[in-house]
C-alpha positions in Angstrom: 0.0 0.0 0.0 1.4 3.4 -1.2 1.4 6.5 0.4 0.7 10.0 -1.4 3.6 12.0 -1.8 3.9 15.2 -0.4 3.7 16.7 -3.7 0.7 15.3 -4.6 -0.9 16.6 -1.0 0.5 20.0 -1.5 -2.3 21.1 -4.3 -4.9 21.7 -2.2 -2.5 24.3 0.1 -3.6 26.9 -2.4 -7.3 26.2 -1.4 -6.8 27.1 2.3 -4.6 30.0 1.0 -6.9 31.5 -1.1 -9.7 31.3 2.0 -7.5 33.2 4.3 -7.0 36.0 2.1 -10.9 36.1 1.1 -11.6 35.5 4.7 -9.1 39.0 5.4 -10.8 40.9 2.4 -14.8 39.8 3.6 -14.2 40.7 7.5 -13.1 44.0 6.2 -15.8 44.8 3.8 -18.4 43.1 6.6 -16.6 45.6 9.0 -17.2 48.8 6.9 -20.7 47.6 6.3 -21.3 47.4 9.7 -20.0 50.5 10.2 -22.5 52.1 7.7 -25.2 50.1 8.7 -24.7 51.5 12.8 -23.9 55.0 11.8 -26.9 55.7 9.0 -29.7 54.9 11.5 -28.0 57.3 14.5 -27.5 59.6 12.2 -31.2 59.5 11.3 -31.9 59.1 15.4 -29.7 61.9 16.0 -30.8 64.4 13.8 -34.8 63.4 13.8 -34.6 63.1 10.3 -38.1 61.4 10.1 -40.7 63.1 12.4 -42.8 59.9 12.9 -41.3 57.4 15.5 -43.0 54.4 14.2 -41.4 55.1 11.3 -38.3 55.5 12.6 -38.3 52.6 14.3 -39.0 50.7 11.5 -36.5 51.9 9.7 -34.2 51.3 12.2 -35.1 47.9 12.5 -34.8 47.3 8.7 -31.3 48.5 8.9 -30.4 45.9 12.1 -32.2 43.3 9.9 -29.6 44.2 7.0 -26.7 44.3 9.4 -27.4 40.7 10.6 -27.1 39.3 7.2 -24.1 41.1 7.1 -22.4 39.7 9.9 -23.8 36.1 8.8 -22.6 36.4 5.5 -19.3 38.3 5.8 -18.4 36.9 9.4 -19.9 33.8 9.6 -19.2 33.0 6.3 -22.7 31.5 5.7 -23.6 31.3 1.8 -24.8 29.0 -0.6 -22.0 27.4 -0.8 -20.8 27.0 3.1 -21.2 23.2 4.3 -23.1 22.4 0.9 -25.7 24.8 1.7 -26.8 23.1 4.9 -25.9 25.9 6.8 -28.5 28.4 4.4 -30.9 25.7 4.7 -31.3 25.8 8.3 -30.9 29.1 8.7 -33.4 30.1 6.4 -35.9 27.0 8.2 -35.2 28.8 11.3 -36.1 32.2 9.8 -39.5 30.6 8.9 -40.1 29.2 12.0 -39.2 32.4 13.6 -41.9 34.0 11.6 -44.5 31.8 12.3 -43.7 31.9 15.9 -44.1 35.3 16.0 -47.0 36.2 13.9 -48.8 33.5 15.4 -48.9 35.0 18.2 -49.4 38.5 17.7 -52.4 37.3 15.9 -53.4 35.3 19.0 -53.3 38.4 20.9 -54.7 40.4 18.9 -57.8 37.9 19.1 -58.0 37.6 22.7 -58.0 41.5 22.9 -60.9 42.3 20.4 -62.6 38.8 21.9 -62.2 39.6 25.7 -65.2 40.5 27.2 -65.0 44.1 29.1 -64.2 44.2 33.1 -66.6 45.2 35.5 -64.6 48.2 35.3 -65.0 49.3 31.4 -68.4 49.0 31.9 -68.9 51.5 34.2 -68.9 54.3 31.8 -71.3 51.9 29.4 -74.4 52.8 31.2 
């Protein structure tokens, strides 16, 4: 039984190579993103550029929502391609469960707060 040479192992070095220095490159564009991702909404905070703070908040939240795929993407290093997509996969099945989760229950509440019957109190000022 033979051995590989260490010639014949040395071809996938440039592999590893070439993720360091994409790895160096994408944390620093991922860090100038975040950058421009933290400083646009103060800025808009700051300065109450937009009068309406529901707006404003979901803008700001829009911008945060950006900012994590940023750091998944550029950080994490979760693409497509990472771990033959697993790692997208179950990140976007935990997105949807997230969602569900969520608007499930808002909806819930929102039901049992049109639904509830009024206290004792509330109807007070019926009569």
């Amino acid at each position: 039984m033979s051995h590989p040479s260490p010639e014949a192992h040395s071809g996938h070095d440039h592999h590893d190579h070439e993720h360091a220095h994409i790895s160096t490159q994408g944390y620093a564009i991922g860090f100038i993103l975040s950058v421009i991702l933290t400083a646009i909404p103060f800025w808009l905070v700051m300065n109450h550029v937009i009068t309406n703070s529901g707006t404003t908040a979901f803008v700001v939240l829009a911008f945060a929502a950006v900012q994590m795929v940023v750091h998944m993407i550029f950080f994490l290093h979760m693409n497509a391609k990472s771990e033959g997509g697993w790692n997208m996969l179950a990140l976007i099945f935990t997105l949807v469960l997230v969602v569900i989760l969520l608007a499930g229950s808002l909806w819930v509440m929102h039901n049992l707060n049109t639904n509830m019957m009024p206290m004792p109190t509330d109807m007070a000022g019926m009569h």
